[in-house]
N, C-alpha and C positions, 0 to 999 in steps of 0.2 A: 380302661377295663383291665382285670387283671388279668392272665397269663392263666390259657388253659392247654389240659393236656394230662399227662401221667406223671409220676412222682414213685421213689425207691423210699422205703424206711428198711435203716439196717436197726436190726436188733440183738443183742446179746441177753439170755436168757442165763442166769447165775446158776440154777437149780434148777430141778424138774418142776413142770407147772402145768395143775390142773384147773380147766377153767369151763368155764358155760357159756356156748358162743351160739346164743340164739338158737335157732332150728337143726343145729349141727348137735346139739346136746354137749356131754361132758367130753371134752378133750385131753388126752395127755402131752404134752409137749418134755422132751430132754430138754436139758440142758446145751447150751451152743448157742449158735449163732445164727440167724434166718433175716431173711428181705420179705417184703412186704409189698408189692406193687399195686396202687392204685392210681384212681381217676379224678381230677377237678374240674366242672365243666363251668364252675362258678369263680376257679381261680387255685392254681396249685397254693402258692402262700398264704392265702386265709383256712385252708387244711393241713397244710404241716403243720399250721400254726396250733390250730386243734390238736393234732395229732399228738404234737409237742405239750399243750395246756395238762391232757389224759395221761402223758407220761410221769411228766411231774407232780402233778397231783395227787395220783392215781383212784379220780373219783370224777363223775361228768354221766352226763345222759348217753348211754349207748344207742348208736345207730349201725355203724357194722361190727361184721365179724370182729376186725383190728382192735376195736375198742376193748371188747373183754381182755383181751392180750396187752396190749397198753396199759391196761391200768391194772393187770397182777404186780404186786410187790418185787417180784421176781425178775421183773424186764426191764430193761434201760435204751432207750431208744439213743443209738450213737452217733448217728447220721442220718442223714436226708441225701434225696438228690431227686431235682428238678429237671423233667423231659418236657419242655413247652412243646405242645405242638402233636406230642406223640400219641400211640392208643397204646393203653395200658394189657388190651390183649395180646398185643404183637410184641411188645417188651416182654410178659411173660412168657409165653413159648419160648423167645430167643433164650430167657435164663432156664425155662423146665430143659431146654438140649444142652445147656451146661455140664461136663463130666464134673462131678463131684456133688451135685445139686439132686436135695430131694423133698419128693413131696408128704411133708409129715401131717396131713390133716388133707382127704378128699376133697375138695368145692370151698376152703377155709378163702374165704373174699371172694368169692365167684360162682357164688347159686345161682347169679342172673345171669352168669354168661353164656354168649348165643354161640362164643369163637370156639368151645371146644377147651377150655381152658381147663386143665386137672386142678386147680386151685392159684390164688394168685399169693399165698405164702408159702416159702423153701426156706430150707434146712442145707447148712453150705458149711465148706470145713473150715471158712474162716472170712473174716470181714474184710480180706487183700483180695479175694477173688475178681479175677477180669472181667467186666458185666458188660456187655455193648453196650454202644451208645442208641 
């Protein structure tokens, strides 16, 4: 069985980028660099692996938020990183108390969540920043 739990995508966003992410409506994103914290409960590596298909591509059937952001021209997914085991809510808090971490889009991956999550995508001054484990 595959390895379930939460997972990081780091992103660098080249330009400013406007996108339509479902029920959120039109979004603006800067330019920078942002993480992305999600869930696999079917298995982290067969949705990087998506995650990864939507970046490259940048075409595939949308199912979350991430996807619209994926697949704008504008974004380059740089990294990954693999938390087996973890909950994707408790990884986020630990990054939204991050000094230098923000939340650039309310509820962006997290209109379902029950934990209190202000969103499960940030805005961060750079893709070296210390992220818990």
């Amino acid at each position: 069985m595959s390895k379930q739990g939460a997972y990081i995508l780091f992103l660098k966003l080249h330009k400013t980028a406007i996108i339509t992410a479902g029920a959120l409506g039109t979004c603006r994103l800067a330019a920078g660099f942002y993480l992305y914290v999600g869930s696999a409960n079917r298995g982290i590596a067969p949705r990087i692996a998506r995650h990864r298909r939507l970046a490259e591509s940048k075409t595939g059937k949308m199912h979350w938020h991430i996807d619209f952001l994926l697949t704008h021209p504008n974004v380059r997914l740089v990294r990954t990183k693999e938390l087996e085991g973890r909950n994707e809510c408790a990884i986020s808090r630990k990054i939204a108390s991050l000094k230098g971490i923000k939340v650039p889009i309310p509820k962006f991956g997290s209109t379902d969540c029950r934990a209190g999550c202000a969103a499960h995508l940030y805005r961060m001054q750079s893709l070296n920043m210390i992220l818990p484990e």
